[in-house]
N, C-alpha and C positions, 0 to 999 in steps of 0.2 A: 662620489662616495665619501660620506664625513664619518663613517660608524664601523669600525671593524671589532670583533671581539674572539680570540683568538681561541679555540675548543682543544681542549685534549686528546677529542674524540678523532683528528686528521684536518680538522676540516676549518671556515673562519665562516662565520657569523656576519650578515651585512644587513639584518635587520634595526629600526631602530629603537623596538621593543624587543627589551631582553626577557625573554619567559621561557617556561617548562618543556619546550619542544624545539629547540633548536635546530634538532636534524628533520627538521618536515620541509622548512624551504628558507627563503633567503640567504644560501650556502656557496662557497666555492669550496669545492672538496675533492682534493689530491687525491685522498684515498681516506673516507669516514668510517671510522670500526672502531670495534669497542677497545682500544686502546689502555696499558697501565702502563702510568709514568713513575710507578714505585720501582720499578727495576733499577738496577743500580747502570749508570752511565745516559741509562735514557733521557731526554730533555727535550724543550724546546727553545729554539733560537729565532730570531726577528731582529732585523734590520729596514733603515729607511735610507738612500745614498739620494733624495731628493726627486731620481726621476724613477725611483723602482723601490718596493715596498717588498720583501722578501722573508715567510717565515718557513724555519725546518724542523719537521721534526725527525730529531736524532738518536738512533736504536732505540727504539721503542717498540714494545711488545704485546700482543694480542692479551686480553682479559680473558677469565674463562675457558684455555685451555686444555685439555689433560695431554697432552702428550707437548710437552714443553720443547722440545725438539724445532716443531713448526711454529712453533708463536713468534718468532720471530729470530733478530732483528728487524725492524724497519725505517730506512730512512728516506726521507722524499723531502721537497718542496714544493711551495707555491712564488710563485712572483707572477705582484702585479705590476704591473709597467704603467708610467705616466698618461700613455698616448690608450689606454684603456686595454691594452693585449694583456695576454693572460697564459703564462706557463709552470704546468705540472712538469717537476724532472723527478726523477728517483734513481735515488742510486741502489739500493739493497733491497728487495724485493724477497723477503723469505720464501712466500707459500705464493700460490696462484689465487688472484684475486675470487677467483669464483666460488673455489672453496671456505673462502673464509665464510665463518655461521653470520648469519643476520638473527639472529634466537632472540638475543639482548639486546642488541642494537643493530642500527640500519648500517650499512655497506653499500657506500654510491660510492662515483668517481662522476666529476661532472658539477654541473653551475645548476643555478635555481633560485630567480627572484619572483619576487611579489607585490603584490600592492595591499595596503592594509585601511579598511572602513572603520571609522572610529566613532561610536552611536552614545548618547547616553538615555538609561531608561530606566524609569524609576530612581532620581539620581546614583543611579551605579551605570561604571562606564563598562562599553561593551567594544572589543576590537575583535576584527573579524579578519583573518588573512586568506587571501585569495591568490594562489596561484597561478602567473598567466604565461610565465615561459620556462622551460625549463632541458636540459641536456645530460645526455646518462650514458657514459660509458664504462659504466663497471666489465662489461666483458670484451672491452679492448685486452689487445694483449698491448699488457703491462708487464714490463719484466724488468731487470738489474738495468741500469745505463739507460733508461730509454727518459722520452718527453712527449711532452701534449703540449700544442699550442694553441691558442685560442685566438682568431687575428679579430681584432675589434672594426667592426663598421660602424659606417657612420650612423645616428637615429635621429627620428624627431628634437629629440628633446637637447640636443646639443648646440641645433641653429639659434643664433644670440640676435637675428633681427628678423624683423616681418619677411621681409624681400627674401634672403636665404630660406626660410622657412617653408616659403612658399614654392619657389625654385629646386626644393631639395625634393619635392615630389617626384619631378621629373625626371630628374641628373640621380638619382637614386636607383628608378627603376631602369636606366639604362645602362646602368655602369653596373649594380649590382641583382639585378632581376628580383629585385622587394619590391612591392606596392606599396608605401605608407601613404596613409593619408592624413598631412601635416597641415595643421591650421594652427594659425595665430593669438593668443590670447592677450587683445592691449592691456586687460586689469591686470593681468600676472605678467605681464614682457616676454612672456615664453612659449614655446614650441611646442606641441605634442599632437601621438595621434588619438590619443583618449585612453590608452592602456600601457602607462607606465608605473613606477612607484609612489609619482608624485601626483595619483588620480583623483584621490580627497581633494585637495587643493585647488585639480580643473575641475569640480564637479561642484566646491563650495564658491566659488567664484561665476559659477553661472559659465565657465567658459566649453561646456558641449552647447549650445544654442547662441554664444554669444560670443564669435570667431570671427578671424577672417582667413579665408579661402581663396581669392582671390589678389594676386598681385599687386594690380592696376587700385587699388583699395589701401595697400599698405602704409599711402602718404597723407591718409587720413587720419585726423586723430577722435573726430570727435564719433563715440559709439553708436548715437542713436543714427550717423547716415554710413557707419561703415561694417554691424553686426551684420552676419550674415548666417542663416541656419547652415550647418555644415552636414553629412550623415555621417558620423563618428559608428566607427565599431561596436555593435551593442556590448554590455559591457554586462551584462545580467549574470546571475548567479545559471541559468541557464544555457548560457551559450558557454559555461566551461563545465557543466555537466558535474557542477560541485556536490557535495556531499557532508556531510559533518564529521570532522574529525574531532574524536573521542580524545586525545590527547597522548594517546600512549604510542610511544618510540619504538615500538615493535614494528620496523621495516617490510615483513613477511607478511603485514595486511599492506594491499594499497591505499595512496592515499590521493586523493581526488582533489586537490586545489583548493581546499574551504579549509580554513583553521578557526575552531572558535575560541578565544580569553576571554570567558564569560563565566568564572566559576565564583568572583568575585558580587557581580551581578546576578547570581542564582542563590547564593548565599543572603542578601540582603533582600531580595526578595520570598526568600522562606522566611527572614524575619520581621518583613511589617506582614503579612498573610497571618502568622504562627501572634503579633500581638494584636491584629484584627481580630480575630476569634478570640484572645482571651476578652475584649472591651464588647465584643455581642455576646458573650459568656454573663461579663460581670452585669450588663444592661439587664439580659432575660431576668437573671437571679435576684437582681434589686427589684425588677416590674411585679415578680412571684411573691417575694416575703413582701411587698408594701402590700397589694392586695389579701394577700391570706396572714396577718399577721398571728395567727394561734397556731399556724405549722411551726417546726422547729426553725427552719430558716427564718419564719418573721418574727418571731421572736429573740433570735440572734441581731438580728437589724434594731429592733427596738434596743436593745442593750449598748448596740454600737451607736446607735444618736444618743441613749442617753448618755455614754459617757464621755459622748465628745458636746453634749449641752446642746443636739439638734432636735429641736420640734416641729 
């Protein structure tokens, strides 16, 4: 993880496109809600001590209250730990998480990463984020003094050679009852099982077809005698049942694992369409007055070549 970006709203950001909907995924979130940090004493704090990365946020108050009594205080942490663990603490807990409104904003507790497809079309670029794992515990009970820990296993994508990679199939599923299926990629040096954040990258390098799978293989280097088709987890917009999200951070619709940032690319394509039709406009119009020159259009045209000396 090289991208953190730290939200007001509870929670940290580990995507590493920054855009309009932050609370939809790529999240660790202590506790996400629609948060003001204008109160007075509220803040947030962040530290790094090298092996633990540690942000808090400190009395901090619900937005949009009316009964000011319950908005708070709130204070909680996150800490990430080097070794990849992950602990929510909280010390002040005003209200019970469940009650808090999701109206204006979304209300998780819990992780949620993704992978993002990056297209371009029409030169305007199109990113699509896709949700592939995610953990929700908003109705834990959560109360004053309490913690969440999060204990990190191992994945694909951590083993640094063929041999462990290959190996880690095995000693994975029997240590920890996961089935990955970990195949090797010699163009990229690295590990996956075809559904992590870094799926662009196995998928532009040809590495779902062009893997190795096999051990006894790994002291190969050259690809045309050691590729091997591997069956990688389909990965389709189908097998997670996505949908298109509209972009609005209203929590109380679900949201299905497709995020589109294409407003960019809808934009640009309203405007060569919007100056297509003005240039079959200006065509018809020219075709009409040259033929009927004694209508008023072609007689306007006449005027316009003569005063530009066209005959």
């Amino acid at each position: 993880m090289r991208n953190l970006t730290i939200a007001t709203g509870g929670f940290l950001f580990t995507g590493d496109e920054v855009h309009s909907w932050l609370a939809a995924t790529h999240y660790i979130a202590p506790l996400m809600a629609n948060f003001d940090l204008r109160k007075e004493g509220a803040k947030i704090i962040y530290a790094d001590n090298g092996t633990a990365f540690i942000v808090e946020w400190n009395n901090v108050y619900l937005n949009d209250v009316s009964n000011s009594s319950i908005s708070g205080p709130f204070s909680f942490q996150t800490i990430i730990h080097h070794n990849g663990d992950i602990i929510f603490a909280y010390k002040t807990i005003a209200l019970n998480i469940s009650l808090i409104e999701d109206k204006f904003h979304p209300v998780k507790v819990g992780l949620s990463d993704a992978y993002t497809i990056d297209k371009s079309a029409f030169y305007a670029r199109r990113i699509t984020i896709y949700e592939y794992h995610y953990v929700n515990l908003r109705d834990s009970s959560i109360t004053n003094s309490s913690a969440i820990l999060f204990k990190s296993l191992p994945t694909c994508n951590v083993q640094s050679n063929c041999e462990k990679c290959i190996l880690f199939n095995g000693i994975n599923q029997a240590q920890n009852d996961v089935n990955f299926k970990c195949a090797w990629c010699p163009k990229l040096q690295s590990c996956s099982d075809g559904v992590d954040r870094y799926l662009q990258k196995w998928l532009n390098s040809h590495c779902d077809y062009q893997n190795i799978s096999d051990s006894l293989k790994c002291r190969y280097t050259d690809l045309k005698t050691t590729v091997q088709q591997v069956n990688i987890k389909d990965i389709s917009t189908k097998a997670y049942n996505s949908t298109e999200f509209d972009g609005h951070v209203n929590s109380s619709s679900s949201f299905n694992g497709k995020t589109d940032i294409s407003s960019i690319a809808r934009f640009n394509i309203v405007i060569v369409i919007i100056l297509c039709v003005l240039v079959i406009i200006a065509i018809i119009w020219f075709t009409y007055s040259y033929f009927y020159p004694h209508t008023w259009s072609g007689q306007l045209l006449i005027k316009v070549l003569r005063h530009y000396h066209i005959t």
